[in-house]
PyMOL commands that place a pseudoatom at each C-alpha (Angstrom):
pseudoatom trace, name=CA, resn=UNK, resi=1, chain=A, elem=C, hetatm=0, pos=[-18.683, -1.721, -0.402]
pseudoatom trace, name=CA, resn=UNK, resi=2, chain=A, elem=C, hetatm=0, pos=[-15.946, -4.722, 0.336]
pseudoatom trace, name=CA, resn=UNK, resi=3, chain=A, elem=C, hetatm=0, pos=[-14.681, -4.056, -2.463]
pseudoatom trace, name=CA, resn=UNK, resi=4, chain=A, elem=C, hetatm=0, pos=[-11.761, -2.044, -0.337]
pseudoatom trace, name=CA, resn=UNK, resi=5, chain=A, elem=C, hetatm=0, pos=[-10.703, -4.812, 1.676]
pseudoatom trace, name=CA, resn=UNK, resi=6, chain=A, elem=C, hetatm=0, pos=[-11.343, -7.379, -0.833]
pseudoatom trace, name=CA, resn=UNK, resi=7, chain=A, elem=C, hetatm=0, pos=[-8.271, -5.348, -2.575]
pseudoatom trace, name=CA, resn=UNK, resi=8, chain=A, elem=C, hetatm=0, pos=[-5.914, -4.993, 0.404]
pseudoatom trace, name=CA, resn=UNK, resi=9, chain=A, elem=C, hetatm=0, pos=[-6.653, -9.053, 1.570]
pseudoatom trace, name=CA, resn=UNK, resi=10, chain=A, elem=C, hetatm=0, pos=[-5.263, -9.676, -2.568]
pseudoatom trace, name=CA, resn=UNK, resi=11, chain=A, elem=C, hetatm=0, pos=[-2.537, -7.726, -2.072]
pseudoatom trace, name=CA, resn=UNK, resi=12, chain=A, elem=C, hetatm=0, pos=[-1.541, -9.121, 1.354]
pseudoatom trace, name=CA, resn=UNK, resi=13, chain=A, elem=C, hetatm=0, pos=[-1.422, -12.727, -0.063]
pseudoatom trace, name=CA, resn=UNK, resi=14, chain=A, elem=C, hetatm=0, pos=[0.236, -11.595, -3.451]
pseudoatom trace, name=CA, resn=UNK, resi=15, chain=A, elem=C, hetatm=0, pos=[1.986, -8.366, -3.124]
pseudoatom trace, name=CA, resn=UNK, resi=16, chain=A, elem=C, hetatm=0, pos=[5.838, -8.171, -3.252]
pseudoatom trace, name=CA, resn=UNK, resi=17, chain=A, elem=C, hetatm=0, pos=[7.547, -5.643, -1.324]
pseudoatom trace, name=CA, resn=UNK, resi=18, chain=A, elem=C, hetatm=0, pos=[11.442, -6.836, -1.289]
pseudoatom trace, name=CA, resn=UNK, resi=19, chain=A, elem=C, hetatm=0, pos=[13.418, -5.399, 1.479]
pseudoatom trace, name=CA, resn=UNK, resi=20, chain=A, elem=C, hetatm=0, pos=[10.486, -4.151, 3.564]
pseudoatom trace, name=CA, resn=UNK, resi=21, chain=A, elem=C, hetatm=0, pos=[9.536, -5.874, 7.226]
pseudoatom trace, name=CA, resn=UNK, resi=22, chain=A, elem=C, hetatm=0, pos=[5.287, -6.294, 6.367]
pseudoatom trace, name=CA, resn=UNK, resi=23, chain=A, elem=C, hetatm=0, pos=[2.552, -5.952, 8.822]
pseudoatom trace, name=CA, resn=UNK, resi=24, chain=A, elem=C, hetatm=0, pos=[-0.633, -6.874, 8.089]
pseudoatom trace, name=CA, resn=UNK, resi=25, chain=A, elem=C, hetatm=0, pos=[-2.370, -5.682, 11.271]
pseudoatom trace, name=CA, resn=UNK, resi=26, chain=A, elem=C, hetatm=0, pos=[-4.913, -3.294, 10.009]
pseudoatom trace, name=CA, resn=UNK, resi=27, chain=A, elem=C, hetatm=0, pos=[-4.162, -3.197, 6.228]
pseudoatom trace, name=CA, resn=UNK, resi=28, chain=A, elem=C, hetatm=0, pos=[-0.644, -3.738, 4.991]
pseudoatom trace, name=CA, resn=UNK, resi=29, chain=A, elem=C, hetatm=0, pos=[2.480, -1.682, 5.850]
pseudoatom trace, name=CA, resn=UNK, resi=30, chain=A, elem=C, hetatm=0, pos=[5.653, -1.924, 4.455]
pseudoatom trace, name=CA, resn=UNK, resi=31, chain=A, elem=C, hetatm=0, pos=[8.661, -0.907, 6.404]
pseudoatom trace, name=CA, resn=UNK, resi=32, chain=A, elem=C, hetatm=0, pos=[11.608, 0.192, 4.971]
pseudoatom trace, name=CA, resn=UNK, resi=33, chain=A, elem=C, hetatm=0, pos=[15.022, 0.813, 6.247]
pseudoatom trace, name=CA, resn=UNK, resi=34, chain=A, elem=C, hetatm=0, pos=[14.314, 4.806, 5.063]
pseudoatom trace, name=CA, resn=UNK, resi=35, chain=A, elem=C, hetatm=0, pos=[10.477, 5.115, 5.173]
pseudoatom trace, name=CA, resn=UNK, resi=36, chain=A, elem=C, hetatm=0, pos=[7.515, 3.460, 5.484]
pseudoatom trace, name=CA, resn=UNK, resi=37, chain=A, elem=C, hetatm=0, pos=[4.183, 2.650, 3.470]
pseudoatom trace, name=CA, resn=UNK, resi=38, chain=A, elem=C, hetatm=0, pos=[0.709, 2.016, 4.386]
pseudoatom trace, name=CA, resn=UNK, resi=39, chain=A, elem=C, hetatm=0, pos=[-2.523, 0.643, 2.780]
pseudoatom trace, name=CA, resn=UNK, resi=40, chain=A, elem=C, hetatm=0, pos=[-5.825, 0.333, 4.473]
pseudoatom trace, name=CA, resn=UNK, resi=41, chain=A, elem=C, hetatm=0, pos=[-9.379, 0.087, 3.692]
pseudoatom trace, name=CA, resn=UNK, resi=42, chain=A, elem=C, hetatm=0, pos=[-11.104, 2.881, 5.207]
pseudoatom trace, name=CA, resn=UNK, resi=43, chain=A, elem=C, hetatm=0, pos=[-14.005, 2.235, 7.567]
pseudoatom trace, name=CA, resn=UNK, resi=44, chain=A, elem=C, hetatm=0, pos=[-15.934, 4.937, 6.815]
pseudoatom trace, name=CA, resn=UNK, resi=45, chain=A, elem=C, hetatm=0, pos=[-16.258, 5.230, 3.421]
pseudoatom trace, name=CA, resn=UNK, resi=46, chain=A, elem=C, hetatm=0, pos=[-15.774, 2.395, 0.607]
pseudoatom trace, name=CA, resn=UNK, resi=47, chain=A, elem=C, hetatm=0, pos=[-12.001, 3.494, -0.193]
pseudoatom trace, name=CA, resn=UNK, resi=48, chain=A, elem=C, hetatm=0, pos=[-7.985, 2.400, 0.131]
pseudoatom trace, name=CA, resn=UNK, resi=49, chain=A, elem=C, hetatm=0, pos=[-6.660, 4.872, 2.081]
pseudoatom trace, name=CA, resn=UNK, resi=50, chain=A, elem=C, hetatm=0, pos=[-2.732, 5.468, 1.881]
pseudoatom trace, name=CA, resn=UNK, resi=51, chain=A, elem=C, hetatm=0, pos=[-0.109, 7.058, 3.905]
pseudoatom trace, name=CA, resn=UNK, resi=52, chain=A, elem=C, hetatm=0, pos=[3.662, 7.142, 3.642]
pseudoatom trace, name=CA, resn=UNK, resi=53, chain=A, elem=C, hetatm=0, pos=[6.565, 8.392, 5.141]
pseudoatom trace, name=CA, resn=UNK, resi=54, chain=A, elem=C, hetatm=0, pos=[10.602, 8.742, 4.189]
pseudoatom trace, name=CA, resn=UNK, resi=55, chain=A, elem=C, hetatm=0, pos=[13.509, 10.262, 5.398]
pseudoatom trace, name=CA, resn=UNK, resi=56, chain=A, elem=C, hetatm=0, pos=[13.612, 11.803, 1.856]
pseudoatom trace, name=CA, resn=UNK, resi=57, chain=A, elem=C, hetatm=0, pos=[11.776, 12.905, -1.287]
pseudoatom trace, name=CA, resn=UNK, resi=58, chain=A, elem=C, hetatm=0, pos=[14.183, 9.706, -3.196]
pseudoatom trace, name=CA, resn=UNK, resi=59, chain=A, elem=C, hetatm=0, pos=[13.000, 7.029, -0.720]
pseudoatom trace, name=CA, resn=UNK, resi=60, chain=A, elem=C, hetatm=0, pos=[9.411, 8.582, -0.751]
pseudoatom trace, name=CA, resn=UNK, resi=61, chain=A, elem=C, hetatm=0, pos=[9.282, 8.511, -4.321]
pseudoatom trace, name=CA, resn=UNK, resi=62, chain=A, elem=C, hetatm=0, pos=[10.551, 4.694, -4.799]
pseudoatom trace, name=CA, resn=UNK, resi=63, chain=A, elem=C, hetatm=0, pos=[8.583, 3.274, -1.850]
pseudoatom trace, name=CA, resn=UNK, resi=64, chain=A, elem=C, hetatm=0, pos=[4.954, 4.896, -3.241]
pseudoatom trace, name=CA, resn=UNK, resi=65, chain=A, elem=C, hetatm=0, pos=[6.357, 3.440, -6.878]
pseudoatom trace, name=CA, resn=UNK, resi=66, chain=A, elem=C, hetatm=0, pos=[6.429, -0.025, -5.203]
pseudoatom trace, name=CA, resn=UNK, resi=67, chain=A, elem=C, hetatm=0, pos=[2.746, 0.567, -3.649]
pseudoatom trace, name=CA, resn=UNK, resi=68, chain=A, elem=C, hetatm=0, pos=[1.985, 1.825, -7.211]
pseudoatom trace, name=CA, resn=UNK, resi=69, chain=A, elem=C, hetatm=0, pos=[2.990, -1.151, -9.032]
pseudoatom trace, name=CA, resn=UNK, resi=70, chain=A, elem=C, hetatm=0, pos=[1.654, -3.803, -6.504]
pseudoatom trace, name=CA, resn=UNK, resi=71, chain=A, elem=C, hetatm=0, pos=[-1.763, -2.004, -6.645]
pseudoatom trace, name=CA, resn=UNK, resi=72, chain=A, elem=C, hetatm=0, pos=[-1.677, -2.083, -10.864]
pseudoatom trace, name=CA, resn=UNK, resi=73, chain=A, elem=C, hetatm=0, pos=[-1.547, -5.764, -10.882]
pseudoatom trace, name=CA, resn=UNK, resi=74, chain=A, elem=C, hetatm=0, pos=[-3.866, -6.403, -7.964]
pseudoatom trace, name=CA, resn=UNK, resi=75, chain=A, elem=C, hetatm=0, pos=[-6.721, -3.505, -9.153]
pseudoatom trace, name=CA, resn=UNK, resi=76, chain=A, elem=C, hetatm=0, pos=[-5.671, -1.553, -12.558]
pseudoatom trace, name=CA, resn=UNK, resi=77, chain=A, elem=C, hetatm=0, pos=[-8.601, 0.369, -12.001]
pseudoatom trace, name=CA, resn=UNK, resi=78, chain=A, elem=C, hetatm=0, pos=[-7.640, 1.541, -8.681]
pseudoatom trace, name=CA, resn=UNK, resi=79, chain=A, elem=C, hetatm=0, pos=[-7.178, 5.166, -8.360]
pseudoatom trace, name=CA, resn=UNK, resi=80, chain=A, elem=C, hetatm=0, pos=[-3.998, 6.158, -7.440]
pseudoatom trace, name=CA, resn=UNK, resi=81, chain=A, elem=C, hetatm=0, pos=[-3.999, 9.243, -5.299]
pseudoatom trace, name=CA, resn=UNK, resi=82, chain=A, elem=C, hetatm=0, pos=[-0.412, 9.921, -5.241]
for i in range(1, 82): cmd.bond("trace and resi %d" % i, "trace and resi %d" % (i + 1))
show_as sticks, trace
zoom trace
């Protein structure tokens, strides 16, 4: 059941998101100069949830890579959903 925010406490001590302004209220968001990221456990059920959000399908793609590769080392058998 912590298992969610046993993951998103990891990655907010050992992520890397270069270029990005983090905030760690709440989960972790990365902000980018052309879109945002964000990684949360979910309080009602034991899951990451994700949402993201880019001025364009180019920025959207790269920043969800970044979440994507920061999750693979942190929990390789996370699910991505995206």
């Amino acid at each position: 059941e912590g298992e969610s925010f046993a993951i998103i406490e990891a990655l907010s001590r050992e992520g890397s998101f270069p270029g990005a302004k983090l905030v760690t209220i709440d989960g972790i968001r990365a902000e980018f100069e052309d879109g945002w990221g964000l990684a949360r456990s979910s309080n009602t059920s034991p899951a990451v949830v994700f949402r993201f959000e880019a001025d364009g399908e180019a920025a959207l793609a790269r920043i969800q890579g970044v979440f994507r590769e920061q999750f693979a080392a942190i929990a390789p058998n996370l699910k991505m959903p995206f």
